[in-house]
N, C-alpha and C positions, 0 to 999 in steps of 0.2 A: 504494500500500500504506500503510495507518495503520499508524504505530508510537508507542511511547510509549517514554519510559528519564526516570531521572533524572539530570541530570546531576551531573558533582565537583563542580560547584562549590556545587549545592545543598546536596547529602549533605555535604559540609561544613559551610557553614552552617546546616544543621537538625542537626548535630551541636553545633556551638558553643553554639544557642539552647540544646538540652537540658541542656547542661555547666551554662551560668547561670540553666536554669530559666526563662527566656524564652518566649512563647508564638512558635510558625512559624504565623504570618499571611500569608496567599497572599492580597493583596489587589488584584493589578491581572494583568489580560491585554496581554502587548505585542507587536503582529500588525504583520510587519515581512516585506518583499522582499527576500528573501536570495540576491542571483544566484547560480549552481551548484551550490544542493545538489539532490539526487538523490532524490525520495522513495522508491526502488527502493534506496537503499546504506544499511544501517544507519546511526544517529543517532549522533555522536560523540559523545561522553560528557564531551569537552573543553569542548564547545562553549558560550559563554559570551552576553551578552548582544548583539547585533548591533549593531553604530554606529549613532550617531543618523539619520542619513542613509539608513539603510533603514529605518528605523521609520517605520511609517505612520499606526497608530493606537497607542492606549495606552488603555484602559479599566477601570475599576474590577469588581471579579467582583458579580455579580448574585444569582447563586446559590450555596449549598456544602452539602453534606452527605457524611455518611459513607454507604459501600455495606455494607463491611466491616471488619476487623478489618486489614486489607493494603490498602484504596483508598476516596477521598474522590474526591467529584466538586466541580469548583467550573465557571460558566458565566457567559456572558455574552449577554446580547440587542442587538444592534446595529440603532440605530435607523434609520429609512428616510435619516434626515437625515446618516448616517454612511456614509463612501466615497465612491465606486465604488470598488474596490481589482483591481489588474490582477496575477497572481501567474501 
């Protein structure tokens, strides 16, 4: 099942940026093996960035635009020479 959520810790700091007027720049993807989550159990909203040690890749966003007035897409293209990744 895809899900999407924001997390606290985001919605905070895209709060903070707005407070000082700061631009919320999403500039990197970071695709990481996270043993036991569940993609069947809702997304914890706690949930924070994963230790270095399951992170596998790290890439800069490729893509970004707006859809609507409520969602932005941002993407990335992974090149043949990236991976193999086992999840």
């Amino acid at each position: 099942m895809s899900q999407t959520t924001i997390t606290l810790a985001f919605e905070q700091w895209k709060a903070q940026q707005g407070a000082t007027g700061e631009p919320v720049l999403l500039d990197e993807f970071v695709f990481a093996n996270v043993p036991g989550l569940d993609p069947d159990q809702p997304v914890d909203r706690n949930e924070t960035l994963p230790p270095a040690e399951q992170i596998v890749h790290r890439q800069a966003v490729s893509r970004k635009g707006v859809v609507n007035d409520n969602a932005v897409v941002h993407s990335v293209v992974l090149g043949a020479d990236v991976g193999d990744f086992s999840f």
